[in-house]
N, CA, C and O of each residue as an XYZ file, in Angstrom:
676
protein
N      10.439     63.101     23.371
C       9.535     62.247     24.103
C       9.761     62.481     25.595
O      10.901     62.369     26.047
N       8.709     62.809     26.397
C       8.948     63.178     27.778
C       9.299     61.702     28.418
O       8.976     60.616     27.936
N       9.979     61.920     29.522
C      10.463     60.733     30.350
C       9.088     59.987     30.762
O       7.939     60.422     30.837
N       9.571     58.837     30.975
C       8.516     57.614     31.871
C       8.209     57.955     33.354
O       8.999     58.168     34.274
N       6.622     57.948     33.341
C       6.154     58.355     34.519
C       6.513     56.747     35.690
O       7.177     55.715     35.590
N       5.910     57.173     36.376
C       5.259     56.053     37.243
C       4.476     55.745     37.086
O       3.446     56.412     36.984
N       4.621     54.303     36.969
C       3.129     53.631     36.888
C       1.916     53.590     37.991
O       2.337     53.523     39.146
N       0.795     53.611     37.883
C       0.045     53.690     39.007
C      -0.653     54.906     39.703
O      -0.460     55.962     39.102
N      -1.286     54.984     40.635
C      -1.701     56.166     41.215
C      -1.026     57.117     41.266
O       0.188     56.948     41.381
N      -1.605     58.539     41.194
C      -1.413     60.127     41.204
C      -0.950     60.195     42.385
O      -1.437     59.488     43.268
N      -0.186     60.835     42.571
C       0.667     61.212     43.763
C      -0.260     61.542     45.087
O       0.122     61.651     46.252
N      -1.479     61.658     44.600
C      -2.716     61.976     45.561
C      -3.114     61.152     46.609
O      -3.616     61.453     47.693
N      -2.724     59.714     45.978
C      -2.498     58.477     47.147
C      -1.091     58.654     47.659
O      -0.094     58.917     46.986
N      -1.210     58.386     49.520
C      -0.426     58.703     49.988
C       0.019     56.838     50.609
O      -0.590     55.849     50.204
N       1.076     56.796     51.532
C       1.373     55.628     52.225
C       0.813     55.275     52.698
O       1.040     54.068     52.616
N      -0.705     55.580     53.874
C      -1.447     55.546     55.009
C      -2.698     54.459     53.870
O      -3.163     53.338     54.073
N      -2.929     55.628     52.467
C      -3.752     55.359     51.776
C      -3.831     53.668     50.986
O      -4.819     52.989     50.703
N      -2.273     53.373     50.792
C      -1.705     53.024     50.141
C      -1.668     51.462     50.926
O      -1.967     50.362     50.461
N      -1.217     51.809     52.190
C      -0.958     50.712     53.018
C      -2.796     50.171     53.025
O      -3.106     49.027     52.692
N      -3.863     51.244     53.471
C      -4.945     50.515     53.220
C      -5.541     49.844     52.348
O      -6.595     49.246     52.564
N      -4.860     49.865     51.121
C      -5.287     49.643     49.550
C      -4.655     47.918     49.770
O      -5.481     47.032     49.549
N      -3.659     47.618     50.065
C      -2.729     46.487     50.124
C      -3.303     45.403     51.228
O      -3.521     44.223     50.955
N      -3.504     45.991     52.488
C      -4.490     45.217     53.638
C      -5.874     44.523     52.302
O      -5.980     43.359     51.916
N      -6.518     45.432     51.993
C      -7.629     45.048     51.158
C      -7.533     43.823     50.185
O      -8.179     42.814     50.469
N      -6.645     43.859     48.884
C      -6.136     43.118     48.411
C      -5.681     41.847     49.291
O      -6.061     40.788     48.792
N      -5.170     41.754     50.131
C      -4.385     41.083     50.592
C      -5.748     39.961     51.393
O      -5.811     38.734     51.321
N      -6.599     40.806     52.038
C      -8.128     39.996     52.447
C      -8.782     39.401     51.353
O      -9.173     38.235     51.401
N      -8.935     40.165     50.315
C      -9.680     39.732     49.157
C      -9.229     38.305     48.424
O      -9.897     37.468     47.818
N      -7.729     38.390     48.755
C      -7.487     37.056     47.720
C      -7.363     35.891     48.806
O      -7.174     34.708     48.525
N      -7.491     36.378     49.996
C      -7.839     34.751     51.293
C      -9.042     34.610     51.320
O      -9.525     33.487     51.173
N     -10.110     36.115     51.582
C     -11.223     35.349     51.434
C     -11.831     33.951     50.518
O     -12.598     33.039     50.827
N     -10.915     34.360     48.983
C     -11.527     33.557     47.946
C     -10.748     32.033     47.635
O     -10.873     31.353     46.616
N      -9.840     31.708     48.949
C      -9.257     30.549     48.978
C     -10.208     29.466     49.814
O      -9.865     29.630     50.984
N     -10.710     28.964     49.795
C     -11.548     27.628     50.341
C     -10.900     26.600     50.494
O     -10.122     26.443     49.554
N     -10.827     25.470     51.570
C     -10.452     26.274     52.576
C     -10.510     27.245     53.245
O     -10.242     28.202     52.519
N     -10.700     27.542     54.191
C      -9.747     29.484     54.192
C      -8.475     28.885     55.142
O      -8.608     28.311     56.223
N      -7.565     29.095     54.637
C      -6.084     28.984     55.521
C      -5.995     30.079     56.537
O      -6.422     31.230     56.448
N      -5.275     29.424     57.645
C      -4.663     30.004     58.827
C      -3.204     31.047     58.393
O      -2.194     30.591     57.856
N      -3.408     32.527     58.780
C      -2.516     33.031     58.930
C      -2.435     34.053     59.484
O      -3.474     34.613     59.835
N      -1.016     34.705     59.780
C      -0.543     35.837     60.076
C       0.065     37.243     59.594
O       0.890     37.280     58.681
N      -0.301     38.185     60.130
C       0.147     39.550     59.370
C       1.981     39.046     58.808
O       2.505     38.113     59.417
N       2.527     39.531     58.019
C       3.716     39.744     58.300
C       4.560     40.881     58.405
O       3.859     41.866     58.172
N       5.838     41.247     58.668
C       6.327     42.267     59.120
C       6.254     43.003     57.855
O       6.842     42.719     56.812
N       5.185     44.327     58.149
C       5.204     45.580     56.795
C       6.686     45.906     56.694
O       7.688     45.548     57.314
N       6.416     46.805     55.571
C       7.785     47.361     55.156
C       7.215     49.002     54.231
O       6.268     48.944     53.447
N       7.649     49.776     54.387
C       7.674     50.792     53.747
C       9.043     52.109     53.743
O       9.711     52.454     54.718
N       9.128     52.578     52.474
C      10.158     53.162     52.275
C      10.367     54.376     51.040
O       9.467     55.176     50.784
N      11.275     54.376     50.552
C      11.357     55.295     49.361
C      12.198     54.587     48.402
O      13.332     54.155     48.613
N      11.367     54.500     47.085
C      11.484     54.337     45.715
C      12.411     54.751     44.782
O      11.837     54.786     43.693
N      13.354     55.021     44.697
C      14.271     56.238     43.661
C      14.011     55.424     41.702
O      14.034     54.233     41.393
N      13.861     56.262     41.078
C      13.524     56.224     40.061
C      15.077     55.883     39.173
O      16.242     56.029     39.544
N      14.429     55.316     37.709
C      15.601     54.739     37.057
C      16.515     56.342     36.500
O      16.209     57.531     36.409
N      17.529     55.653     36.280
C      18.352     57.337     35.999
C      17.921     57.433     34.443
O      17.861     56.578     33.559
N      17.563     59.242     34.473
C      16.685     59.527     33.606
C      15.569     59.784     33.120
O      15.214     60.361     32.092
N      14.873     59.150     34.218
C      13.666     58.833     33.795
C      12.837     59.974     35.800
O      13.556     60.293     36.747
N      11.791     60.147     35.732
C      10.850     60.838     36.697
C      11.758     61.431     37.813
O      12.055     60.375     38.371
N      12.339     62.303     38.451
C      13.186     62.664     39.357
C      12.452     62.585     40.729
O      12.928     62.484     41.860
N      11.442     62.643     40.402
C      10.314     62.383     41.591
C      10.814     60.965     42.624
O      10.828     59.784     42.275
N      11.197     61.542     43.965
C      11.213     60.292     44.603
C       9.725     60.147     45.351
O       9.022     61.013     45.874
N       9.504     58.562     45.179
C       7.907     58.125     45.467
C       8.333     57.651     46.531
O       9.487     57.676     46.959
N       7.172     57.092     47.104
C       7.514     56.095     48.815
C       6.641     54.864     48.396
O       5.938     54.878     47.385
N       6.739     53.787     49.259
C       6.096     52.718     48.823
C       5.367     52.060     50.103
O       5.338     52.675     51.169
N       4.845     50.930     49.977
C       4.356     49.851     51.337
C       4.297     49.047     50.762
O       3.913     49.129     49.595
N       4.770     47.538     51.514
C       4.478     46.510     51.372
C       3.873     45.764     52.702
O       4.466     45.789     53.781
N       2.487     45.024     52.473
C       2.092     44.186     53.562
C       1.735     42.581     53.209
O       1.313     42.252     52.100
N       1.926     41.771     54.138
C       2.032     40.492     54.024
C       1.174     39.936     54.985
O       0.658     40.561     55.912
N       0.957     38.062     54.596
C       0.655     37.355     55.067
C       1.287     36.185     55.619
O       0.615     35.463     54.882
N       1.968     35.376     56.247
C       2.546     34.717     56.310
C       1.267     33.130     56.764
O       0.830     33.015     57.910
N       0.913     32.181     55.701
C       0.605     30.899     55.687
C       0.893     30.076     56.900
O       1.924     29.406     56.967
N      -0.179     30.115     58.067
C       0.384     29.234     59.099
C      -0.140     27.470     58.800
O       0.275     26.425     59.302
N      -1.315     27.759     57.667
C      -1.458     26.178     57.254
C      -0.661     25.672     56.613
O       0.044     26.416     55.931
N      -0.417     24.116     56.552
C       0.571     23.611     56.305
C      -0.107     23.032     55.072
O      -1.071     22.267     55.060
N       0.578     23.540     54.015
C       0.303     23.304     52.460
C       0.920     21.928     52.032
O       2.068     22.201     51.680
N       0.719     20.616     51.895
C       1.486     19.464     51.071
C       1.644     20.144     49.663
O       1.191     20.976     48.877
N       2.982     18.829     49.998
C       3.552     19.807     48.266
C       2.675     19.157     46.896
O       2.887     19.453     45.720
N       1.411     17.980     47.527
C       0.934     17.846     46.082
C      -0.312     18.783     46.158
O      -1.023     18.929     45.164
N      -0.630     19.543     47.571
C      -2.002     20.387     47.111
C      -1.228     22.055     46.922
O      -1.951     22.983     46.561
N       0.106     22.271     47.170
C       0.299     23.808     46.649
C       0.074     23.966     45.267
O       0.362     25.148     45.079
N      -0.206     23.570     44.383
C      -0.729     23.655     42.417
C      -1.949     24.358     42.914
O      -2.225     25.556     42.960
N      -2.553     23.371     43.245
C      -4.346     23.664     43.783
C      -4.170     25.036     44.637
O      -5.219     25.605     44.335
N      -3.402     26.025     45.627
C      -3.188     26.552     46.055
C      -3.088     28.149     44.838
O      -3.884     29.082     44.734
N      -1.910     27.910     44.172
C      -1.807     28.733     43.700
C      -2.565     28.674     42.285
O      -2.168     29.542     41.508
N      -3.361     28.011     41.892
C      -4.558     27.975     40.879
C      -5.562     28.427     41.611
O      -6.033     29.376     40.985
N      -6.110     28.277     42.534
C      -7.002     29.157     43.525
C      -6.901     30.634     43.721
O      -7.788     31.448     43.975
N      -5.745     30.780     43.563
C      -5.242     32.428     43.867
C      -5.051     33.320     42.666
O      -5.170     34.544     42.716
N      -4.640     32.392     41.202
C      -4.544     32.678     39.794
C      -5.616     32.836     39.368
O      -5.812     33.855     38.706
N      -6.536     32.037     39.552
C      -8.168     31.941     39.260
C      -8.711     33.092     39.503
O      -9.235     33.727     38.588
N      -8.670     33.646     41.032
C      -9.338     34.534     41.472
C      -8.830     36.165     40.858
O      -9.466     37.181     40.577
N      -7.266     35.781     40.823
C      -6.624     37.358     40.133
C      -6.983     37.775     38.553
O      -6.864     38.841     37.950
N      -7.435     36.567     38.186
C      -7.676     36.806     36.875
C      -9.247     36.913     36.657
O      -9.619     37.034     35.490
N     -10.146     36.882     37.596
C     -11.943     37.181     37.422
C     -11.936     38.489     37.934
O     -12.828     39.314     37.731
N     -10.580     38.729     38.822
C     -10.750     40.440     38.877
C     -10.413     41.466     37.714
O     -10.733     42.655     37.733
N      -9.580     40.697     36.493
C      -8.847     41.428     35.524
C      -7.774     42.024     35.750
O      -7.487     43.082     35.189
N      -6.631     41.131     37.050
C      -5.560     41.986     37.285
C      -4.490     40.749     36.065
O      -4.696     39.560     35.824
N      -3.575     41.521     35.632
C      -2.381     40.608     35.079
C      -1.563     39.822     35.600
O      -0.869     40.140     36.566
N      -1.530     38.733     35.057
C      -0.597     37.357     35.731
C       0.836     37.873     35.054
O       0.932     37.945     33.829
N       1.837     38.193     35.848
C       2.836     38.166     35.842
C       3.979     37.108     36.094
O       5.113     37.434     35.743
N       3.866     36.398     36.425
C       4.538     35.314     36.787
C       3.937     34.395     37.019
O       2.822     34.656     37.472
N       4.279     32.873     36.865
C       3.790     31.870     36.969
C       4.400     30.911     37.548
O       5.114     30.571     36.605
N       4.767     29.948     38.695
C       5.940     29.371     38.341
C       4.719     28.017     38.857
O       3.852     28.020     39.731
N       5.088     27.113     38.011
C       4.270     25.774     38.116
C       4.814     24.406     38.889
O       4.117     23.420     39.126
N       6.660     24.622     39.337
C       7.196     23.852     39.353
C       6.119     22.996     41.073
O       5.266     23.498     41.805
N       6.511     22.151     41.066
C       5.742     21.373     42.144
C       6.269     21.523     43.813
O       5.516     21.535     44.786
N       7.774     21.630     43.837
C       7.853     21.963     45.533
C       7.862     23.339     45.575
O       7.572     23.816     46.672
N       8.175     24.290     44.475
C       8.188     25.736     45.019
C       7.291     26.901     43.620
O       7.748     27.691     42.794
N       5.595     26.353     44.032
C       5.043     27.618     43.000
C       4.854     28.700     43.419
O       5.092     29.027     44.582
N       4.500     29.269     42.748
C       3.954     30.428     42.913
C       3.517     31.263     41.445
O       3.619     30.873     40.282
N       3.010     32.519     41.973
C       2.398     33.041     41.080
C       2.124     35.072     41.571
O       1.767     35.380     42.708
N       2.312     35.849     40.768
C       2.397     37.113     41.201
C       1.276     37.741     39.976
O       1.060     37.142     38.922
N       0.830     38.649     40.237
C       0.102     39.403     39.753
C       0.141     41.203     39.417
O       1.024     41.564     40.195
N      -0.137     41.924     39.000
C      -0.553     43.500     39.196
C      -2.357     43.572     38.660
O      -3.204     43.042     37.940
N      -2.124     44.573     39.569
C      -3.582     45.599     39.843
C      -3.780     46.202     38.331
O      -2.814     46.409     37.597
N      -5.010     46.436     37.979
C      -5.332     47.577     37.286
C      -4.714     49.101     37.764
O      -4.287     49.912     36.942
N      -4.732     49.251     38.681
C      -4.184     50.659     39.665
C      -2.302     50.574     40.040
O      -1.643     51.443     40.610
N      -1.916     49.525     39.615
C      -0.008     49.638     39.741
C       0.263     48.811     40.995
O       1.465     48.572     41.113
N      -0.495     48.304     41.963
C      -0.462     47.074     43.121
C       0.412     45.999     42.728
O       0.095     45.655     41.590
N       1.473     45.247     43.217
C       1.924     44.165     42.887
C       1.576     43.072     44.089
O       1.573     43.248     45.307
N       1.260     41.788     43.252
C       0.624     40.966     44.396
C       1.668     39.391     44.562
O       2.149     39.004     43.497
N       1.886     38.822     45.407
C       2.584     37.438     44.954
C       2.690     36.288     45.956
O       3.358     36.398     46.984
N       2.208     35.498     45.725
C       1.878     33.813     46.164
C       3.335     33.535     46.246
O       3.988     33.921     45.277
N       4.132     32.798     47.445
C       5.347     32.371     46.744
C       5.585     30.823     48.493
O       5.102     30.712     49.620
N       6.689     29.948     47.545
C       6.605     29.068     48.326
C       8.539     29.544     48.936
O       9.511     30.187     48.540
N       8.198     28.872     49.850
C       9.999     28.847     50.261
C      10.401     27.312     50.505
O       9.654     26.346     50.657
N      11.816     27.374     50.499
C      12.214     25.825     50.928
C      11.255     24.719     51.936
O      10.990     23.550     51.655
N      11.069     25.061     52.495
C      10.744     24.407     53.802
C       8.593     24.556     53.664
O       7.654     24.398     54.444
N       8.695     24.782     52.799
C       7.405     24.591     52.537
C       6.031     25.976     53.073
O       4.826     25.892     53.308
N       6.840     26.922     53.075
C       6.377     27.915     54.266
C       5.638     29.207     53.009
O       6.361     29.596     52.092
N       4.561     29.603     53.111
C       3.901     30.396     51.856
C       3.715     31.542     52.733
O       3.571     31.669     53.949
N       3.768     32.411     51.645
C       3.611     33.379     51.983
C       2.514     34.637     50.679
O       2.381     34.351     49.489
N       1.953     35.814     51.270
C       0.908     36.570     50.291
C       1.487     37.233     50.230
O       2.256     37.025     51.169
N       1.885     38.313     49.600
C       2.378     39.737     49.523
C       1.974     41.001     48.783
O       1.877     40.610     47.620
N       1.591     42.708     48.810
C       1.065     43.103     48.201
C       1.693     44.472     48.524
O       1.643     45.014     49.629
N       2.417     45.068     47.190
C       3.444     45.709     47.034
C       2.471     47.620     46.666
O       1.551     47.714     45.854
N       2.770     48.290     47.120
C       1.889     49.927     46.845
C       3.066     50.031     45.162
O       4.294     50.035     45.249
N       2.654     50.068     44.425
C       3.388     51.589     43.721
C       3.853     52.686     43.637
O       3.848     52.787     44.863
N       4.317     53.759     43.278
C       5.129     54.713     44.102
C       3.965     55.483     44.430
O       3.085     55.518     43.570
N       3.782     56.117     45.519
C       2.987     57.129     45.895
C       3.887     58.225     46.546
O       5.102     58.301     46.729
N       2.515     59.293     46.911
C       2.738     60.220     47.919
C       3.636     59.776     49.181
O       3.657     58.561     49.377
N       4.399     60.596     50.088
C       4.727     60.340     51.342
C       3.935     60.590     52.304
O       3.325     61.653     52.188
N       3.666     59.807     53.484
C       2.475     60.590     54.438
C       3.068     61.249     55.108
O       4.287     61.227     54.942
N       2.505     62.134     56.164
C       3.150     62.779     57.129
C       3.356     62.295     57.997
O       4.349     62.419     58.714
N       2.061     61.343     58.182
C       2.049     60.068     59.236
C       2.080     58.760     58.455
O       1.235     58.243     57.724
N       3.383     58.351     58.848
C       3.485     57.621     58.191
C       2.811     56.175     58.545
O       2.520     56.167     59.741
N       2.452     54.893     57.868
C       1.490     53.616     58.315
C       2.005     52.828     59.277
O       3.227     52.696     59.341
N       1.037     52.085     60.309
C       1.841     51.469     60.920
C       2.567     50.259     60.501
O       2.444     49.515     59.528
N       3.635     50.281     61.869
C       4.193     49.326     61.354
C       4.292     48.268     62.288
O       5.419     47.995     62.701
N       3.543     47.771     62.602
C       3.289     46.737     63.958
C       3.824     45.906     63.732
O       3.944     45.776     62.514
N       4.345     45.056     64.368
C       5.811     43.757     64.494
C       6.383     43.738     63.398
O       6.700     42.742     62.748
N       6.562     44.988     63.107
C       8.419     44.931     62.078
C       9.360     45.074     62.988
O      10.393     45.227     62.335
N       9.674     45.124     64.370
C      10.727     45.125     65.263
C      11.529     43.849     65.142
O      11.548     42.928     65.959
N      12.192     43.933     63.993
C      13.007     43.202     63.801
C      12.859     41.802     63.781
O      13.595     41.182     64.549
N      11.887     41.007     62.908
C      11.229     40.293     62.679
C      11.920     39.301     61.552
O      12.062     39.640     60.377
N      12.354     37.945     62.121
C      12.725     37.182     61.267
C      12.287     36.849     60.310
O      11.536     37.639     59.739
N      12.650     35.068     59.485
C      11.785     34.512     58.711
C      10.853     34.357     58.775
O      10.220     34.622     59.796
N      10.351     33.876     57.759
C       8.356     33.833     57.949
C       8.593     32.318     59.146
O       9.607     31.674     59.413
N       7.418     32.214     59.545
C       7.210     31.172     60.300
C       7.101     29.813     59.658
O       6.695     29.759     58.497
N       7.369     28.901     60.191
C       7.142     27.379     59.593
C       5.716     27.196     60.193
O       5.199     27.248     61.309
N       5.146     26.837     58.281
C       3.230     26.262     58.779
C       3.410     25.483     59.851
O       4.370     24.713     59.898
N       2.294     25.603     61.092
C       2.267     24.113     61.983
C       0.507     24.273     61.955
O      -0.144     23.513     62.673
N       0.043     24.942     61.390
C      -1.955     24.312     61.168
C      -2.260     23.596     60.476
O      -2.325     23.903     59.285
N      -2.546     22.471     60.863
C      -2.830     20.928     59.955
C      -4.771     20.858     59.373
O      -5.750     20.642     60.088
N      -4.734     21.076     58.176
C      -5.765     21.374     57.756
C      -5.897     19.833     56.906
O      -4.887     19.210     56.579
N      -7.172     19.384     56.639
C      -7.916     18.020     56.160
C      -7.063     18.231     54.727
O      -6.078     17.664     54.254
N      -7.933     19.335     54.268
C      -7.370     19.305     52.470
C      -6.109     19.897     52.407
O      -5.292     19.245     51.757
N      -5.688     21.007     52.922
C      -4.607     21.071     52.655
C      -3.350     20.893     52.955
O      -2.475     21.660     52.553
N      -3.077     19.668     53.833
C      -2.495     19.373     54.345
C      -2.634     17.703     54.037
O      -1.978     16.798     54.554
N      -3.664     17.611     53.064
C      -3.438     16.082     53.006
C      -2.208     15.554     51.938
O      -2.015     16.036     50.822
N      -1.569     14.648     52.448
C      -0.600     13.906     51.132
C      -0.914     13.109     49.829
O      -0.214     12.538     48.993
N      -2.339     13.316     50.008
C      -2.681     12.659     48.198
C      -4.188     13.336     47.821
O      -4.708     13.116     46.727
């Protein structure tokens, strides 16, 4: 039995490609939040992949790009938050991978038909964040930018006070 490939796109998608594929996703699932919440890019990340031992010797490269939630989510409307975002991943036909329902910290992650990983997630302090992960690809030559990853802390604490989502009941 030949070894396990990589999942996802042909090596033909590169990082540049890859990073644009993730921006996309990453618009697509705010557009379809109503509301539309306030936010910010967050610091990309891209790198190289090494494969499980045994398995594809091929080293891939990856991207990850983010959103960081500057509206301030109450913890009884984040459900409604991440059912908004579950809703929408699932009329596209991508797979719900994770679920977490608990009430101060949900979230919910997804994959692409194409090997994309996507994920809703809450942190302590109430601070959300989007995220949308490439699969292994090609390396570029030029590689994507990487605009305010200069050493870029935690995500920010929401301070946009929105009617609904920000209300306490």
């Amino acid at each position: 039995m030949p070894p396990a490939r990589w999942p996802g796109p042909a090596p033909a998608v590169d990082q540049l490609e890859a990073a644009e594929r993730c921006e996309t996703l990453l618009q697509d699932t705010l557009d379809a939040v109503r509301p539309a919440p306030v936010w910010q890019g967050a610091a990309p990340r891209a790198g190289a992949r090494l494969s499980l031992p045994g398995r594809d010797p091929d080293l891939r490269w990856y991207v990850t790009r983010g959103r960081d939630i500057l509206t301030i989510v109450s913890a009884v409307r984040r459900a409604a938050l991440v059912d908004a975002v579950e809703r929408h991943w699932r009329q596209r036909g991508w797979t719900i991978t994770s679920l977490n329902a608990g009430r101060s910290r949900p979230g919910v992650a997804a994959a692409t038909l194409d090997g994309y990983q996507l994920a809703l997630t809450f942190g302590e302090l109430g601070e959300a964040g989007l995220t949308a992960s490439s699969p292994g690809v090609a390396r570029s030559e030029r590689l994507p930018s990487l605009q305010g990853a200069g050493g870029r802390g935690p995500a920010p604490l929401p301070n946009v006070c929105c009617p609904y989502w920000s209300a306490m009941v």
